[in-house]
C-alpha distance (Angstrom), angle and dihedral (degrees) to the residues before:
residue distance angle dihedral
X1 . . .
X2 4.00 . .
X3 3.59 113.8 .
X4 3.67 110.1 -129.0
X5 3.73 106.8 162.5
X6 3.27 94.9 122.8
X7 3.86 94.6 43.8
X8 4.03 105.0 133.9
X9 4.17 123.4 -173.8
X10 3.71 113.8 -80.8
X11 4.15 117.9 -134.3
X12 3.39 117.4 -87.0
X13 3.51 107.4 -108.5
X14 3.84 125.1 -107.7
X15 3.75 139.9 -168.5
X16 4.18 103.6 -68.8
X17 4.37 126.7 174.3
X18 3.56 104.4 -134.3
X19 4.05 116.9 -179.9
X20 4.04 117.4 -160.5
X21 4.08 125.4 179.2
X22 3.63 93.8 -81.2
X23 4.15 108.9 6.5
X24 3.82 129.3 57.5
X25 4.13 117.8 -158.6
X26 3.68 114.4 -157.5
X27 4.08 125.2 162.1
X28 3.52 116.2 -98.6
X29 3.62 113.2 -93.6
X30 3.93 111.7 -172.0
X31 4.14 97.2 -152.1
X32 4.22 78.7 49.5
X33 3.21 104.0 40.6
X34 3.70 116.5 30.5
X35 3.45 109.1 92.4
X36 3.96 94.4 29.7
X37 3.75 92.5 56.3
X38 3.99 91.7 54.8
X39 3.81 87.5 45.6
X40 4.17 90.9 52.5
X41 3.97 85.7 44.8
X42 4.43 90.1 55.2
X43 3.75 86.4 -116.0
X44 4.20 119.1 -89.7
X45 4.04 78.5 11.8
X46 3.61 82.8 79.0
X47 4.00 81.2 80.0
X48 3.77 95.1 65.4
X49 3.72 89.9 44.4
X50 3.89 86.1 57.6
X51 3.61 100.1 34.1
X52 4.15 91.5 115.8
X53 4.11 82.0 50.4
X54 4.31 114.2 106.2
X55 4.05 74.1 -137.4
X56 3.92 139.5 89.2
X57 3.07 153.9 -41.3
X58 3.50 105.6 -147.3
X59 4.01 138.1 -162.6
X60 4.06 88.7 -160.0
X61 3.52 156.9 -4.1
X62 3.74 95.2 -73.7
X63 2.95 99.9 67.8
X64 3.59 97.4 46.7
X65 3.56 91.6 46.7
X66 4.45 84.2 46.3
X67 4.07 94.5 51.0
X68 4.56 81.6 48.8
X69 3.86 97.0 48.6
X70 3.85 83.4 46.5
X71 4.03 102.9 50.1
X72 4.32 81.9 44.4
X73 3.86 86.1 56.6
X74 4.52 83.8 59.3
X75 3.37 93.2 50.0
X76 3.83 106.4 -88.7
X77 3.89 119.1 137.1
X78 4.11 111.3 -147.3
X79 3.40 111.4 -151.5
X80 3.88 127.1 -162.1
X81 3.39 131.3 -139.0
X82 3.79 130.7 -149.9
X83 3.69 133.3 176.0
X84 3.66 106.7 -104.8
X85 3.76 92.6 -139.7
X86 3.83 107.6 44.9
X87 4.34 93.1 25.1
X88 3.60 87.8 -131.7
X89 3.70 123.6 147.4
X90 3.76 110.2 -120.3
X91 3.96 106.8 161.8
X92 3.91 153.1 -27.6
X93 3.95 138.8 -109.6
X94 3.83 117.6 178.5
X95 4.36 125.3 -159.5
X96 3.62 95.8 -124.2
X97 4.06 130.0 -167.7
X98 3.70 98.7 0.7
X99 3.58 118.2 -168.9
X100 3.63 107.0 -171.0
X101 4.02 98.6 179.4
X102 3.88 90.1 65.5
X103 4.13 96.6 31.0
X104 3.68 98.9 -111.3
X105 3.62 136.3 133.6
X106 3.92 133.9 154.0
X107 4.29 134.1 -146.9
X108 3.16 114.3 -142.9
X109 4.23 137.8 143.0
X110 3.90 80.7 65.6
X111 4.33 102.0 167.8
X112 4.00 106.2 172.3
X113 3.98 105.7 -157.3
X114 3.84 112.7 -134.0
X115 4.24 91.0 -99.0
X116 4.13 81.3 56.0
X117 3.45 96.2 51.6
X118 3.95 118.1 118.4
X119 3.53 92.3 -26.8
X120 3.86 128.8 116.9
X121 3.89 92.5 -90.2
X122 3.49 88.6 65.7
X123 3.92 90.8 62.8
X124 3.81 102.8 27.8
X125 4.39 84.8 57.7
X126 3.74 87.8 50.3
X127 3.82 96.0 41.4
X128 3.79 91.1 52.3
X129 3.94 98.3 42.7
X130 4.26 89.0 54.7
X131 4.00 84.3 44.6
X132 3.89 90.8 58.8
X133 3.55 87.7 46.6
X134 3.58 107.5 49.2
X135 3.75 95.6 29.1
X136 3.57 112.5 25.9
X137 4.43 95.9 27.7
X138 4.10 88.6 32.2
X139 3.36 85.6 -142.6
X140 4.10 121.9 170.6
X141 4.05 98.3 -146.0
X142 3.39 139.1 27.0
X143 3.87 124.3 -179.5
X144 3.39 150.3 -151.1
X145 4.02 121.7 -148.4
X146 4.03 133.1 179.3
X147 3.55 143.5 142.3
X148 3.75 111.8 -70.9
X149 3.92 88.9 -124.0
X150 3.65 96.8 54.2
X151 4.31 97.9 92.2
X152 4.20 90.7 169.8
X153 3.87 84.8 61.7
X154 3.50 94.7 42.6
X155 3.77 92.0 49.1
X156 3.48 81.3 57.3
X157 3.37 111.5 53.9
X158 3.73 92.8 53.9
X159 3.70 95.7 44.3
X160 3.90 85.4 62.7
X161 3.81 89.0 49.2
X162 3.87 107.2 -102.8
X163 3.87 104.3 143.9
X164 4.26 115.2 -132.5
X165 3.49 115.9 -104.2
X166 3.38 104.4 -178.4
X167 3.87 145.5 -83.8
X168 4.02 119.9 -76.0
X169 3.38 101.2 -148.3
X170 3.66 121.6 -137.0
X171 3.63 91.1 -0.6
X172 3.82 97.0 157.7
X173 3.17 153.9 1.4
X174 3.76 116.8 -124.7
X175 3.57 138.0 168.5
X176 4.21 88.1 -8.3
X177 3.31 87.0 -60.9
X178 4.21 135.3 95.4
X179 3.24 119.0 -96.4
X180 4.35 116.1 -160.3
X181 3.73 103.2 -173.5
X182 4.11 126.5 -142.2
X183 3.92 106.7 -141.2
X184 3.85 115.5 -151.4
X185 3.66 127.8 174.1
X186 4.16 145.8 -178.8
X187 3.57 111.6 -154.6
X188 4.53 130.4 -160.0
X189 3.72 91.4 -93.8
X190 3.10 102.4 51.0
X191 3.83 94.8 41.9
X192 4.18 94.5 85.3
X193 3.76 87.1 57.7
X194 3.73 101.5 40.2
X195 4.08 81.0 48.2
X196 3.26 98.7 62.1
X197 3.76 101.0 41.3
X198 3.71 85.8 54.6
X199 3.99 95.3 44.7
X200 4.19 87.4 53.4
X201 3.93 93.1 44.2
X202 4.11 87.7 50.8
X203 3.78 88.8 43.1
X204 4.36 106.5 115.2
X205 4.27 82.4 -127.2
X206 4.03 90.2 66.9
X207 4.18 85.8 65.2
X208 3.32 133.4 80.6
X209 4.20 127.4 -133.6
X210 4.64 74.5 -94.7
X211 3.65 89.6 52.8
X212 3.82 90.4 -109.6
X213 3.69 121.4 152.1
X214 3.69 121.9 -109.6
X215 3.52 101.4 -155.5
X216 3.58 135.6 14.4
X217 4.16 126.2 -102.4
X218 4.08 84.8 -128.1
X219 4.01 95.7 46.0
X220 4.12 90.0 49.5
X221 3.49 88.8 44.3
X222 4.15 88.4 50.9
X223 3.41 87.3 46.3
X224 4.13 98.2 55.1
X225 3.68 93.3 43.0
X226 4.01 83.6 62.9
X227 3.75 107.6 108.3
């Protein structure tokens, strides 16, 4: 059993700019971001993109921009993403229901714009928001939540390593409908490992001249877990 006597609360986290090789993290400013985000999101496509959300739709920025100044007044910090190379804004992840007394904190609201999309941005913004968390926050747990219907999300989550927990079945009710959620999670000790699979799959040797991966993110992983 893990000894945590000397376990102490973590800070609570607040809005931080990190900058990887190919994504940039920045909190979500509305002034900034307003427009740009609804651009990234191809408009009233957004609504597709958010379909699994208990949120929208929406004719217009606004009221994307409205539904993100509300969710920051609960708590949850929106972060932006851009691509490090062009400074375009391409999508969003928040930190979600932190508890910093046990070490846990969860992503969530995570809409990947089309220029985002299975590209190394994707991974670099998801490699540097669990750094912050288990090396800057110290925190124990971070998780991954979505609608037990959404499979792309799903997919997801366990391509960047978070191990299923389990469904919670009729866990909400959202948008009239019910909602069973798929619980995910990445804990401390496995952080070092997940780290460096996700530092050699980011690495500019794992593309080709086409900007094609070499290897997957799963099949390093695999590989490191080897003893």
């Amino acid at each position: 059993m893990q000894d945590l006597s000397q376990w102490t609360p973590r800070p609570a986290p607040k809005p931080v700019t990190l900058t990887g090789k190919y994504a940039m993290v920045e909190p979500y400013l509305r002034d900034v971001h307003e427009q740009a985000l609804w651009d990234a999101f191809g408009g009233e496509a957004v609504n597709d993109l958010i379909r699994y959300f208990p949120n929208g739709p929406y004719e217009g920025p606004a009221g994307l921009a409205d539904w993100l100044d509300h969710i920051r007044s609960t708590g949850i910090i929106t972060n932006v993403i851009r691509s490090r190379r062009s400074g375009d804004v391409v999508g969003m992840a928040s930190y979600m229901r932190p508890d910093p007394a046990n070490g846990v904190i969860e992503v969530g609201s995570v809409a990947h714009g089309a220029a985002m999309a299975r590209s190394p941005i994707s991974t670099d913004a998801h490699y540097l928001m669990a750094r912050h968390v288990f090396e800057d926050l110290g925190y124990r747990r971070y998780e991954w939540k979505c609608h037990n219907l959404n499979e792309p999300s799903k997919v997801t989550a366990r391509r960047l390593g978070f191990t299923f927990e389990g469904v919670f079945r009729q866990h909400i009710v959202a948008k009239g409908m019910n909602r069973d959620t798929a619980w995910f999670s990445m804990i401390d000790s496995e952080w070092p490992l997940l780290r460096k699979a996700f530092e050699a799959w980011l690495d500019e040797s794992n593309f080709d001249e086409g900007g094609r991966q070499k290897r997957r993110l799963e099949d390093i992983r695999a590989d490191l877990a080897q003893p």
